[in-house]
C-alpha positions in Angstrom: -25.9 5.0 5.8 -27.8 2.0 6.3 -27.5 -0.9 3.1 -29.2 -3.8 2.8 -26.6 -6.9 2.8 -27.9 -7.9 -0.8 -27.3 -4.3 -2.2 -23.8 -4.2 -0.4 -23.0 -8.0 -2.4 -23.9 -5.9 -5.8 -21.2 -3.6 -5.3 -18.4 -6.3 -4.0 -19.4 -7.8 -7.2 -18.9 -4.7 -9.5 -15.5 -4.7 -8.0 -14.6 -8.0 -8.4 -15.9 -8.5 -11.9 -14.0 -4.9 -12.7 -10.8 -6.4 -11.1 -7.8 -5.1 -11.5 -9.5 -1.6 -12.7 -11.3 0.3 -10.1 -15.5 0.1 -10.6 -17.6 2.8 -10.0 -21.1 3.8 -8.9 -23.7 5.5 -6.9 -25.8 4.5 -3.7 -29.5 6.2 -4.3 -30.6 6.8 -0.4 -33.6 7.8 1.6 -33.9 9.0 4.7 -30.4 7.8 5.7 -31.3 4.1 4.1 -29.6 2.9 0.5 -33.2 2.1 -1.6 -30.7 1.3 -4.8 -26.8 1.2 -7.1 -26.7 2.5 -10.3 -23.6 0.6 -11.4 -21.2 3.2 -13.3 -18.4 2.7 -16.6 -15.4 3.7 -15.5 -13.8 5.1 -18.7 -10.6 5.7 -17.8 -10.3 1.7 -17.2 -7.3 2.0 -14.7 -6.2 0.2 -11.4 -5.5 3.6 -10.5 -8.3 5.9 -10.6 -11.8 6.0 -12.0 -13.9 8.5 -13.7 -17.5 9.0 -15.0 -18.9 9.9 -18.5 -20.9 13.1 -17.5 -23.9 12.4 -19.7 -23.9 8.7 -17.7 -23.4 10.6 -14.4 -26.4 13.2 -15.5 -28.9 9.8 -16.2 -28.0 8.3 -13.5 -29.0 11.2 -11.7 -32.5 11.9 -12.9 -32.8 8.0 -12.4 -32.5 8.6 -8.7 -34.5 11.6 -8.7 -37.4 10.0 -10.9 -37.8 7.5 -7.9 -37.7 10.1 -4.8 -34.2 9.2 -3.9 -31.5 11.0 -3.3 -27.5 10.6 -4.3 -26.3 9.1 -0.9 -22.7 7.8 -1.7 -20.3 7.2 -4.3 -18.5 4.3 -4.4 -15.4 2.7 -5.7 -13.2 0.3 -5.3 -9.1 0.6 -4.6 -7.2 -2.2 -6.1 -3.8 -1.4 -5.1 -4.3 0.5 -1.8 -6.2 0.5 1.5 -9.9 1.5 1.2 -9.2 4.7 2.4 -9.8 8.4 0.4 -6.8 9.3 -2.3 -6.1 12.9 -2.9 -8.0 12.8 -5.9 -10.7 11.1 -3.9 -10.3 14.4 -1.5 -10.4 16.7 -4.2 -13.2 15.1 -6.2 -15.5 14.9 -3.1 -15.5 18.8 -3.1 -17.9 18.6 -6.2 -20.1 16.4 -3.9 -20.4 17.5 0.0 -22.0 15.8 2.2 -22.4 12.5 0.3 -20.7 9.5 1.6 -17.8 7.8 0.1 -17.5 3.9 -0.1 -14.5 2.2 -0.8 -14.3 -1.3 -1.4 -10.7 -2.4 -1.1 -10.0 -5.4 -3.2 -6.8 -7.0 -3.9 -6.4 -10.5 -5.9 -7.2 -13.7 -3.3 -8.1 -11.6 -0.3 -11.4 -11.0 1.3 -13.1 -7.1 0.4 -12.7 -4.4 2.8 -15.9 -2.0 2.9 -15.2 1.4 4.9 -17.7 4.6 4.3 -15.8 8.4 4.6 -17.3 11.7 4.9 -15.1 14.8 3.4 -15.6 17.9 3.5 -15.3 21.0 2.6 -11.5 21.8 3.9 -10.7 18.1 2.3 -11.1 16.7 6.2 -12.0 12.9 6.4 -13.9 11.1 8.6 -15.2 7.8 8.6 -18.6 6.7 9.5 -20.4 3.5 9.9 -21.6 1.6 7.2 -24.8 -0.4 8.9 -25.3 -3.3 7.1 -28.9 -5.1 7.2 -29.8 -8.6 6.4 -33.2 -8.8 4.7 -35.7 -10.6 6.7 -38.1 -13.1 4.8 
């Protein structure tokens, strides 16, 4: 997935301002390019885990749909672990195949980590690139 630096500073955000819970939210893509985050509530309000109100998850959806996008990636943020897909990440990503997952890992005083995984179906992960582009004037 390609992002555009300034969409990729909303999400840091959204995990820093959620600090020490885990944030949540979408990347709307097209044509391999993020157009757009739809920042998300997590409800369960934990360091440890995040989850979606499925009415917010269904508006959210029809957002992205309503401007020719797609649902790219899903992204959240670990606050006590590396930036890399949990077992619940695994099993969760089976509702979703073949959209991305972003991790931002964020602990207090340090610097984020961004990585980007692919799972599929089997619960095999791989990470890919996340290209990040600076928006020319």
């Amino acid at each position: 997935m390609r992002i555009d630096s300034a969409l990729l500073e909303r999400i840091v955000a959204h995990a820093r301002r959620d600090f020490p819970n885990e944030c949540c939210g979408v990347i709307a893509v097209r044509d391999g390019h993020a157009m757009a985050v739809y920042e998300a509530t997590n409800v369960q309000a934990s360091p440890l885990r995040f989850e979606v109100d499925p009415l917010e998850v269904l508006r959210i959806d029809n957002a992205i749909e309503a401007e020719g996008n797609t649902l790219g990636a899903i992204y959240h943020s670990h606050t006590r672990s590396e930036p890399y897909p949990s077992q619940t990440d695994i099993g969760f990503a089976e509702r979703w195949p073949k959209v991305e997952w972003l991790i931002v890992g964020l602990r207090r005083d340090e610097e984020p980590t961004i990585r980007s995984y692919l799972i599929d179906d089997d619960g095999v992960v791989e990470e890919v690139e996340v290209q990040v582009e600076v928006a020319s004037d």
